[in-house]
N, C-alpha and C positions, 0 to 999 in steps of 0.2 A: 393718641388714644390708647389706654390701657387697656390688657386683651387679660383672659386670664386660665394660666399655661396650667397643662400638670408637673406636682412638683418633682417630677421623675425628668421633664426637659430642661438642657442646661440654660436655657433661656432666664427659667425662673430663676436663676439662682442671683441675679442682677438685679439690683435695685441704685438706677442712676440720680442721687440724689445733693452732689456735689463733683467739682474739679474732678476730684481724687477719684470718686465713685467712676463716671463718667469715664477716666483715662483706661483705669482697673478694667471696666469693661469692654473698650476696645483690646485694649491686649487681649483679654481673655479669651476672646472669638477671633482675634485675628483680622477680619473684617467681615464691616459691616455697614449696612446703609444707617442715614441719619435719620431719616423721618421712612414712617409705615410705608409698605410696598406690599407686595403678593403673599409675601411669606410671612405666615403668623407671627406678629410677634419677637420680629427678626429687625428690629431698629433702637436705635438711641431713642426717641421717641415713644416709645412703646412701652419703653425700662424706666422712664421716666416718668412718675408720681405727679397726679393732675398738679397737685398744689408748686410744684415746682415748672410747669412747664408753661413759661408765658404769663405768668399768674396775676399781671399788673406791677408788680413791682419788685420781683426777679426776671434777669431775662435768661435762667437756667441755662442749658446745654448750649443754647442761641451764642449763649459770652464763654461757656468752660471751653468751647470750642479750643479758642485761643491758648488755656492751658495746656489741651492736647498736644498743638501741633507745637508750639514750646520745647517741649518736655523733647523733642527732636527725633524721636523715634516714630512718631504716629504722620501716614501720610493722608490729607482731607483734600477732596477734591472730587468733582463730580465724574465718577468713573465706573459706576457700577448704573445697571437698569438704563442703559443709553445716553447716560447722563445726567442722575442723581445722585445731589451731592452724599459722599460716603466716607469711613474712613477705613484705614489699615494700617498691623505696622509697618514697621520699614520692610521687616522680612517676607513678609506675603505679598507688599506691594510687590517687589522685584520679581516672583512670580508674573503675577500678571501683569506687569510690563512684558517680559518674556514671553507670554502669551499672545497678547494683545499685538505687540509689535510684528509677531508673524503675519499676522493676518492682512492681504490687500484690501481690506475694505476700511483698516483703521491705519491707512498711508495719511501721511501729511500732503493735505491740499494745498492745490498752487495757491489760490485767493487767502492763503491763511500762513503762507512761505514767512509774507513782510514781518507778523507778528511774533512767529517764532523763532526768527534768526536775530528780530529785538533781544530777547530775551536772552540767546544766548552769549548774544555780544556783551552784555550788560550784567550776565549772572545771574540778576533778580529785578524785577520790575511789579510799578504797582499798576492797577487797573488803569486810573489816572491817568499815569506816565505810556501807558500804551496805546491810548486815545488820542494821546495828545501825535503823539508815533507816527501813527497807521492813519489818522485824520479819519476817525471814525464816531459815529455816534453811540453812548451807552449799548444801544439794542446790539449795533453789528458788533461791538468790541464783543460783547458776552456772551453771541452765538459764538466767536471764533473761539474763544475761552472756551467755552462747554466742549467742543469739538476737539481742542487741544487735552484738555483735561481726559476725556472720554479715551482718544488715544493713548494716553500714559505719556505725553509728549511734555507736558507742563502738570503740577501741583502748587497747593498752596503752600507759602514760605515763609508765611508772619502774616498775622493782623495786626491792624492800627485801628485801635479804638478813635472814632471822631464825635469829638465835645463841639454842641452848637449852641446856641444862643446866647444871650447875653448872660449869663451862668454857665454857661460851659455845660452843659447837662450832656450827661450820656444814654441814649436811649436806645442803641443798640446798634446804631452806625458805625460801619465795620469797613476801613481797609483793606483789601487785600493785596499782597505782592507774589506775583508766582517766579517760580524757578523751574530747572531740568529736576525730573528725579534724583537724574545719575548726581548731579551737582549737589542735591542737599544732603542724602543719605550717602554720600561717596564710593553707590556701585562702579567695579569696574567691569566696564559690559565688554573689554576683551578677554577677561575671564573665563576657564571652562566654568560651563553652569550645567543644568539641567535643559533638555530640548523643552522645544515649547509645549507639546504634549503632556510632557510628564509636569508641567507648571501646570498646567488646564487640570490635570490628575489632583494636583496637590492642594489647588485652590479648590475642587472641587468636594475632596477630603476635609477643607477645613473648614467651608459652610457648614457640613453634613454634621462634624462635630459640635458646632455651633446651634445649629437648628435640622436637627434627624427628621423633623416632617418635610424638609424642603422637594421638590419635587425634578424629575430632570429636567422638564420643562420650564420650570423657574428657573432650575442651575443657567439653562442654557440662553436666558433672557438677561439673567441678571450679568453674566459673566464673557457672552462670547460676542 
């Protein structure tokens, strides 16, 4: 849903209306959620022009997605607002890895151990192939996903477009394969870095830049 900013917020200055736009935009803010949330105005969704979003026969941001996370620099994965899918690039992600990762409440749980040492043994794994893994149903694979994702412990590492019918039609059936952060973007997390504070600081610098109405209260829903 299109909100409509003044042109003095850098919000307005985005207009998401292909791949290229789209990618342009994630850089520009650093990160950001995919679809509307709290903060005015503060989504891929929002930047996005009715006529392009969902319109019957584009499936816009829905498929550029895949451009994004391509392009190798942009991390997508449900990780912001408790587990809405969002993205960032590489270099903010690793903030809020760094953030996130301090924290005991976004520990790796036991009931979700099997899933993420799959993964790591293997590099990269698709949805599919972890179902098939953990001997789990759609629903339970994709709570543990969102929880992995929300941790910073897993993101997405390629989509696969899926053709069905007897034409092979694409209608917006999506693949995914996740990976370790560390493993796509090639942090090394023995590295001196930044404490985790000064990440929480810095991420919360580069919403502020992004969207200056945001509130601390949002900061602190969306990001902790």
């Amino acid at each position: 849903m299109s909100i409509f900013l003044k042109q003095t917020d850098p919000l307005a200055e985005h207009r998401v209306d292909s791949p290229e736009a789209m990618y342009r935009a994630i850089r520009a803010c650093g990160i950001i959620p995919f679809f509307e949330n709290p903060v005015a105005g503060y989504s891929i969704e929002e930047m996005t022009p009715a006529e392009h979003w969902f319109d019957g026969e584009s499936l816009g941001p829905w498929d550029w997605k895949i451009f994004a996370v391509q392009c190798g620099d942009v991390a997508y994965g449900k990780f912001l607002w408790g587990g809405k899918a969002s993205f960032a690039t590489a270099e903010v992600y690793r903030d809020l890895l760094n953030w996130r990762r301090s924290l005991p409440k976004y520990a790796l749980r036991e009931g979700d151990r099997r899933a993420y040492e799959a993964i790591c043994d293997a590099g990269s794994l698709t949805s599919r192939e972890l179902r098939r893994i953990c001997g789990l149903k759609k629903a339970q694979m994709d709570a543990i996903m969102t929880r992995l994702q929300n941790q910073t412990l897993v993101v997405t590492g390629d989509f696969e477009r899926v053709y069905k019918g007897e034409f092979l039609e694409y209608s917006g059936w999506q693949l995914s394969s996740f990976c370790r952060p560390e493993d796509l973007f090639e942090y090394d997390l023995r590295a001196p870095f930044r404490t985790p504070q000064e990440s929480r600081e810095r991420l919360a610098g580069v919403v502020r830049a992004a969207a200056p109405h945001v509130t601390d209260a949002q900061l602190h829903k969306m990001l902790d």
